[in-house]
C-alpha positions as CSV (number, residue, x, y, z in Angstrom):
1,X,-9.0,30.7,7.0
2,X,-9.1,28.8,3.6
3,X,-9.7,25.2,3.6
4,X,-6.3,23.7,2.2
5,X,-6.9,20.0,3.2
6,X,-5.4,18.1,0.4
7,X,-5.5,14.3,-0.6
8,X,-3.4,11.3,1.5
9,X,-0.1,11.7,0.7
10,X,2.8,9.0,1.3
11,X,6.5,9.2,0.3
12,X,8.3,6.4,-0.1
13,X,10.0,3.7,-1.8
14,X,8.8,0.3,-3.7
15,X,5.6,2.6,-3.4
16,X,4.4,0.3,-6.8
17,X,5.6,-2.9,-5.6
18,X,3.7,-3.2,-2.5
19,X,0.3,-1.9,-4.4
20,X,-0.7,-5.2,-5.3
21,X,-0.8,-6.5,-2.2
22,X,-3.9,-4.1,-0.7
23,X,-5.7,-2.6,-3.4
24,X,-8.6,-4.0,-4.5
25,X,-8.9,-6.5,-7.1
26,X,-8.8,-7.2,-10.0
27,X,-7.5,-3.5,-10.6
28,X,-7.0,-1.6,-13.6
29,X,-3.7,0.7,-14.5
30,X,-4.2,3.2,-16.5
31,X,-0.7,4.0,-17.7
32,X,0.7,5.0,-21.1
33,X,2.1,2.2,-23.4
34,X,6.1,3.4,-23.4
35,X,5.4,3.0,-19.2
36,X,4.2,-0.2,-18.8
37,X,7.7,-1.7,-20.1
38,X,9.9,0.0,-16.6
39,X,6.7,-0.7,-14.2
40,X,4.9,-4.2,-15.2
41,X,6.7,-6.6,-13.3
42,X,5.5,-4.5,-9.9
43,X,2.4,-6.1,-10.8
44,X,1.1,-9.4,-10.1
45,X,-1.9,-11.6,-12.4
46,X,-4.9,-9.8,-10.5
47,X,-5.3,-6.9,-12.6
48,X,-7.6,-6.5,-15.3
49,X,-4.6,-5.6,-18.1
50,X,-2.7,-2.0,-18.6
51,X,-4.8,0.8,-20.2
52,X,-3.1,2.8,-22.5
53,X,-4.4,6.2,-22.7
54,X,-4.0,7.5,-26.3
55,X,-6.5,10.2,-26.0
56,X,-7.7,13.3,-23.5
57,X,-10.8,13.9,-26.0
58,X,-13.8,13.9,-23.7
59,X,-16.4,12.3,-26.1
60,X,-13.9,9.7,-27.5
61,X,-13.2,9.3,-23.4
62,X,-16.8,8.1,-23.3
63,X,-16.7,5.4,-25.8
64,X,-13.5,4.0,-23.9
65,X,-15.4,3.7,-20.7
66,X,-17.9,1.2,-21.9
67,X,-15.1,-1.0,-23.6
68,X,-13.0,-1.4,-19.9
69,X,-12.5,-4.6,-18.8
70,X,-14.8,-5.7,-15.0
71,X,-12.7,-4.2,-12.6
72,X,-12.8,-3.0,-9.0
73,X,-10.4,0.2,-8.8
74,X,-8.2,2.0,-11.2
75,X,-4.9,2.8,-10.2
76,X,-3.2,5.9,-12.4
77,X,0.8,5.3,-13.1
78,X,2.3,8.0,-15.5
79,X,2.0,11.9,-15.6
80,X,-0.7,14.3,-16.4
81,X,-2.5,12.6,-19.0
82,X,-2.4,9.2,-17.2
83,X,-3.4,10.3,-14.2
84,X,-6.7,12.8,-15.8
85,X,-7.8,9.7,-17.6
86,X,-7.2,7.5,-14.5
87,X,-9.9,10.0,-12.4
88,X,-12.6,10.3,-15.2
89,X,-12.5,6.3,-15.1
90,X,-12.9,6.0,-11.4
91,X,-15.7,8.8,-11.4
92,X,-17.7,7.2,-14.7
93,X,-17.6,3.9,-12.5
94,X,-18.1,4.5,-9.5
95,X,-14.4,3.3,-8.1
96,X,-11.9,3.3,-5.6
97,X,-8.8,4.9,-7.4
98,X,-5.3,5.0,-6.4
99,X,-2.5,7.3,-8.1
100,X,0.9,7.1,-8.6
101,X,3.0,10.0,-10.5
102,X,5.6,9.1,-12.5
103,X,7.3,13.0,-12.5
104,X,6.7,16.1,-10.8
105,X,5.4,17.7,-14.0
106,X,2.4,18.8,-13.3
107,X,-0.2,18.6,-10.1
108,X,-3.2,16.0,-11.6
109,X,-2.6,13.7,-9.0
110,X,-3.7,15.7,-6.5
111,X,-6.7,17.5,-7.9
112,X,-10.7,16.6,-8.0
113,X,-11.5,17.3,-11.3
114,X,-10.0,16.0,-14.8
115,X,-8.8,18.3,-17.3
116,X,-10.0,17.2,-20.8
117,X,-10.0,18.3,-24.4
118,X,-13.8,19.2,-26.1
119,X,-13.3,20.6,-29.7
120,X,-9.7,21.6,-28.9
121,X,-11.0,23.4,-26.1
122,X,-10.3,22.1,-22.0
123,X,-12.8,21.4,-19.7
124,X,-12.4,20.5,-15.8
125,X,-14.9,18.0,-15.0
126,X,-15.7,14.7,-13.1
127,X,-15.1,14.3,-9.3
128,X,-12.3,12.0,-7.5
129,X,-10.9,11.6,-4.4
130,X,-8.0,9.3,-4.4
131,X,-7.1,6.5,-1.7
132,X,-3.7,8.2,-1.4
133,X,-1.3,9.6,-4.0
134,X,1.8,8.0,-3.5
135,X,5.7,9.7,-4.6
136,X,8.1,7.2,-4.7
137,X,11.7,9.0,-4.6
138,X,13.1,6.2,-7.0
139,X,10.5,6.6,-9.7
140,X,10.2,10.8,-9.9
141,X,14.2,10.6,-10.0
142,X,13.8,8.0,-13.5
143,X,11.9,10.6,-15.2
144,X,13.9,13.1,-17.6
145,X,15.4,16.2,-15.7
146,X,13.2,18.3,-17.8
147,X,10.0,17.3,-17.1
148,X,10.5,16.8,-13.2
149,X,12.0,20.6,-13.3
150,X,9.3,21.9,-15.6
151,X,6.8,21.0,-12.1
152,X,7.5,24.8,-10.8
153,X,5.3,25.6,-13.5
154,X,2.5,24.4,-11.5
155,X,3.4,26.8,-8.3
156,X,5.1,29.7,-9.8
157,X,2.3,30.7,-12.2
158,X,0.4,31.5,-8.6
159,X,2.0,35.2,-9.6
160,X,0.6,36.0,-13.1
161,X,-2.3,34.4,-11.7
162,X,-2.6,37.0,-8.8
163,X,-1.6,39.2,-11.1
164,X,-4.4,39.1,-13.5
165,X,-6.8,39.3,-10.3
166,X,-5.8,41.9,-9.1
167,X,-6.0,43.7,-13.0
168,X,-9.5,42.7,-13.4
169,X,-10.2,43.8,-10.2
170,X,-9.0,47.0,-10.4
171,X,-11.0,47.3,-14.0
172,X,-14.0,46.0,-12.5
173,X,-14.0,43.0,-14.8
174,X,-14.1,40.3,-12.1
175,X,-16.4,37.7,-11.8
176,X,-19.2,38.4,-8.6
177,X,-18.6,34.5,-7.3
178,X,-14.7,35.3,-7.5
179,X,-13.7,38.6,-5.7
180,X,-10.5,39.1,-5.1
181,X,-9.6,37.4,-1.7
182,X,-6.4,38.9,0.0
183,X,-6.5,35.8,2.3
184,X,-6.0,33.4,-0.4
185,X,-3.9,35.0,-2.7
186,X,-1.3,35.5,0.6
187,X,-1.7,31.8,1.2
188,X,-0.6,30.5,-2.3
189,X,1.7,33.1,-2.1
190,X,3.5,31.5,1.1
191,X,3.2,28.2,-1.0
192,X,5.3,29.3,-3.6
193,X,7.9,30.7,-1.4
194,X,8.6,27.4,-0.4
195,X,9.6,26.5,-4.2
196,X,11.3,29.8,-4.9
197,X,13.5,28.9,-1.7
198,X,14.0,25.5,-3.1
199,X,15.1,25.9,-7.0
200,X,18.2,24.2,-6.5
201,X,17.3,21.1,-4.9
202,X,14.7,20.7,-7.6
203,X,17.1,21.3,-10.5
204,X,18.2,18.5,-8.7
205,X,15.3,16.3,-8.1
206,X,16.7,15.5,-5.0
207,X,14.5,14.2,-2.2
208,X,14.5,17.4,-0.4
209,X,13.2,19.2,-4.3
210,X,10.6,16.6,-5.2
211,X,9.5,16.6,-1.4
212,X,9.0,20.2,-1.5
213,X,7.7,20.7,-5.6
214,X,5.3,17.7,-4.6
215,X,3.9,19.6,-1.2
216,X,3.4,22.4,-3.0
217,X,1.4,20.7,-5.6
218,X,-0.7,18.8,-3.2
219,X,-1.9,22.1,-2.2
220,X,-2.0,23.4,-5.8
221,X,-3.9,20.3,-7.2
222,X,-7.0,20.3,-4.6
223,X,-6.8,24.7,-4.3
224,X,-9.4,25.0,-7.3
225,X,-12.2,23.1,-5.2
226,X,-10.5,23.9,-1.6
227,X,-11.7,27.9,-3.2
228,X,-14.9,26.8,-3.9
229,X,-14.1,26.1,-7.4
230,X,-12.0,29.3,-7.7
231,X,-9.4,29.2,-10.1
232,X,-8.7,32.6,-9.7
233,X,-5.3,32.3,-7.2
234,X,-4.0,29.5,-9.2
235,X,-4.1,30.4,-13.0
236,X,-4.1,33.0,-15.3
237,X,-2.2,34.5,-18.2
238,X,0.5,32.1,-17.4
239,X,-2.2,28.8,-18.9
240,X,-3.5,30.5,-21.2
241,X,-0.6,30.9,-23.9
242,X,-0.4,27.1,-23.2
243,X,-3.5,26.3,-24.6
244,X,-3.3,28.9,-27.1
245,X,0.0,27.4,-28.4
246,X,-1.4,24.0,-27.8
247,X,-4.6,24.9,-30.0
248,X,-2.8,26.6,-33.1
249,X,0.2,23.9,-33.0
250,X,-1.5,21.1,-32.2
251,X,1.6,20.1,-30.2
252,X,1.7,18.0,-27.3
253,X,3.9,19.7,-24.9
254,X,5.8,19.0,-21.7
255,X,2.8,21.2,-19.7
256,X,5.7,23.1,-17.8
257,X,7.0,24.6,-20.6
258,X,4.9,26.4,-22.3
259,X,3.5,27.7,-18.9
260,X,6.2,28.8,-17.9
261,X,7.1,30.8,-20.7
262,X,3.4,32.4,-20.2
263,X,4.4,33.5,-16.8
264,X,7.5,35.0,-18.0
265,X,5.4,37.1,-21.0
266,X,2.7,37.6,-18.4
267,X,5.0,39.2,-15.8
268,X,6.2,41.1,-18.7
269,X,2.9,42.9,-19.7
270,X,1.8,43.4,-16.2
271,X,5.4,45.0,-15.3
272,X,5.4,42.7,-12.1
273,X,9.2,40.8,-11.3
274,X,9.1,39.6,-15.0
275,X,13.3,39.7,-14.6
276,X,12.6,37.5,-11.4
277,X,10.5,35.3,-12.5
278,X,12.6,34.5,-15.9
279,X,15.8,34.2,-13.5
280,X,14.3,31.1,-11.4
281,X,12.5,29.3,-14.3
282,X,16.6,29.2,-15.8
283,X,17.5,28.3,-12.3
284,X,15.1,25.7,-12.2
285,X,16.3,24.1,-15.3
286,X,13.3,24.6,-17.3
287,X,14.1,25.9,-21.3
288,X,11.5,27.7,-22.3
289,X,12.9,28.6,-25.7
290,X,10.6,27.6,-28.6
291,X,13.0,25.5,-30.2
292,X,13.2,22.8,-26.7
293,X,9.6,22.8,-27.4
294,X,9.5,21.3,-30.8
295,X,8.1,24.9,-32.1
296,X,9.3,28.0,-33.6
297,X,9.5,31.9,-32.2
298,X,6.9,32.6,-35.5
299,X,4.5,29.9,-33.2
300,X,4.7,32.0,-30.4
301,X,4.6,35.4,-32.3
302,X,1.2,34.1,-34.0
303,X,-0.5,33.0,-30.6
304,X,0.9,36.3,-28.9
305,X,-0.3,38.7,-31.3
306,X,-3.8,36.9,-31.1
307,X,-4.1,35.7,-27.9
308,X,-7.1,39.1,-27.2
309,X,-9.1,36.8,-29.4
310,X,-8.0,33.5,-28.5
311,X,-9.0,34.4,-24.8
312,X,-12.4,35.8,-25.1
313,X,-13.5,33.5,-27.8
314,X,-12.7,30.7,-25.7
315,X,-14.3,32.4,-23.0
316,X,-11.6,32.4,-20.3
317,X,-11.6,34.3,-17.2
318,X,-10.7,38.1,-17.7
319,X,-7.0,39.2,-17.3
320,X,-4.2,41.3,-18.8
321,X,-4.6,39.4,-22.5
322,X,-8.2,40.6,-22.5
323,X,-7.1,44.3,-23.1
324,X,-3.2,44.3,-24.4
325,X,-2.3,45.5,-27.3
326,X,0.3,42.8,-28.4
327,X,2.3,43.6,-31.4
328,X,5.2,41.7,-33.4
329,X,7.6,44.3,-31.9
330,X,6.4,42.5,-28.0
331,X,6.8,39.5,-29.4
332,X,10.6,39.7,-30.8
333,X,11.8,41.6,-27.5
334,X,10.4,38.0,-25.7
335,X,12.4,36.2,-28.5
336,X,15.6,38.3,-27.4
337,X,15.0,38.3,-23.8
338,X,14.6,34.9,-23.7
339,X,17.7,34.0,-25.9
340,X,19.6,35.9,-23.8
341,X,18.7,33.7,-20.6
342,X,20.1,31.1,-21.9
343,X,23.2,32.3,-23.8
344,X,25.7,29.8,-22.6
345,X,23.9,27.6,-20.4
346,X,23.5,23.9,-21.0
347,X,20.3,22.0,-19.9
């Protein structure tokens, strides 16, 4: 059996308001600055003052550290970004840390390590255990429909992810400390049943969606560590046209996004459900269409055709983009594929 013990979690309502009143003090919230405005008056005059997090660099994340105000926990209010930066505070000094996600976007809350950017490049590191994460129904349901929705992203790249396993398995490519584990790869797989049964409630957001996107992600978030710091069952080809198209744009997208239109190209090359997998990210709500992204098809087309040497130069883990031949022809059948998902749909 896999250990898939995952952090306190309470759902809830006035989650914020009462946090004042029992964590320690003074605290520090680490939010982001077009936040603070919906949230500040849950807080009372013992905290230290709002953190805005304008950076996920890793060395300019040092600097920070030493100009925080004396404080005795950090509380993390916002999504991804927030909620990293909230964990490598609490780690670099040695506090309690309680978080608090703002959307179902993407599964930070609930996982050790904190995902930050070194020369363009990200890194997991730092180690934090929160107090409790804590979903309050009200406050996922104020986000924008697109970034709750774009959470599946999280869960249903779980099958490029296996995916890619199982391809550089079967190539004998795969790492010695990660060998393909039938056990785990069934147990993620029963996790993301739970979201593929639940599409429309999270289209939604109702509580029954963000209940079940959130579950899912608690056991997403801690999985890396939970596997011994195997990745392997969680991510693959699906990630890493994100942080190709993140590198090459310089973007900052809505993380489900561009993940999910990696498990849909992913699926694609390795011939496994692609049509399936297309059909619940439109389900879901999620436009993966370049254009709802704030880039072009060219974008895509560049990163696609290059991702053999994005992925080995970055040294990523090995998988289906370490051998395919991708050619502008692949790339324009996405482009009409795609298109054609959406034809007459409105998100």
């Amino acid at each position: 059996m896999q250990n898939s013990a995952g952090f306190t979690t309470i759902f809830g309502r006035n989650l914020i308001g009462e946090l004042p009143n029992f964590v320690h003090r003074p605290y520090l919230v680490v939010t982001m600055d077009d936040l603070w405005d919906l949230f500040a008056q849950n807080f009372d005059d013992n905290h230290a003052g709002p953190y805005f997090v304008h950076t996920i660099d890793g060395d300019e994340l040092k600097d920070e550290v030493a100009k925080l105000p004396e404080c005795r926990c950090i509380i993390g209010l916002g999504g991804g970004q927030a909620l990293d930066v909230a964990k490598y505070f609490a780690w670099s000094l040695g506090l309690p840390l309680f978080q608090v996600p703002t959307s179902m976007s993407v599964n930070a809350a609930f996982g050790h390590r904190t995902g930050l950017r070194f020369s363009g490049n990200v890194r997991y590191i730092a180690w934090a255990v929160p107090e409790a994460v804590y979903v309050d129904f009200d406050v996922i349901q104020q986000a924008p429909p697109v970034v709750n929705r774009s959470g599946i992203c999280e869960i249903l790249c779980y099958h490029t992810a296996h995916a890619d396993w199982r391809y550089a398995t079967e190539r004998g490519q795969c790492e010695d400390k990660w060998p393909y584990d039938q056990a785990l790869v069934d147990e993620a797989q029963g996790v993301m049943a739970t979201v593929m049964d639940a599409l429309d409630d999270i289209r939604e957001v109702n509580e029954r969606g963000i209940r079940t996107l959130m579950t899912a992600n608690r056991w997403g978030g801690a999985a890396f560590h939970n596997a011994g710091w195997n990745p392997r069952h969680i991510e693959g080809a699906d990630h890493f046209l994100f942080y190709a198209l993140e590198y090459n744009t310089g973007v900052k997208f809505i993380h489900g996004q561009p993940v999910c239109l990696g498990i849909y190209v992913g699926s694609l090359l390795h011939d496994d459900r692609a049509q399936e997998m297309l059909d619940a990210i439109v389900r879901a709500g999620v436009d993966i269409r370049p254009g709802a992204m704030g880039i072009t098809w060219d974008d895509v087309s560049h990163a696609l055709v290059n991702m053999r040497d994005f992925v080995r130069q970055a040294g990523l883990w090995y998988g289906i983009y370490h051998e395919a031949q991708i050619d502008e022809a692949f790339a324009a059948q996405v482009r009409v594929n795609v298109e054609a998902a959406y034809e007459g749909l409105s998100l």
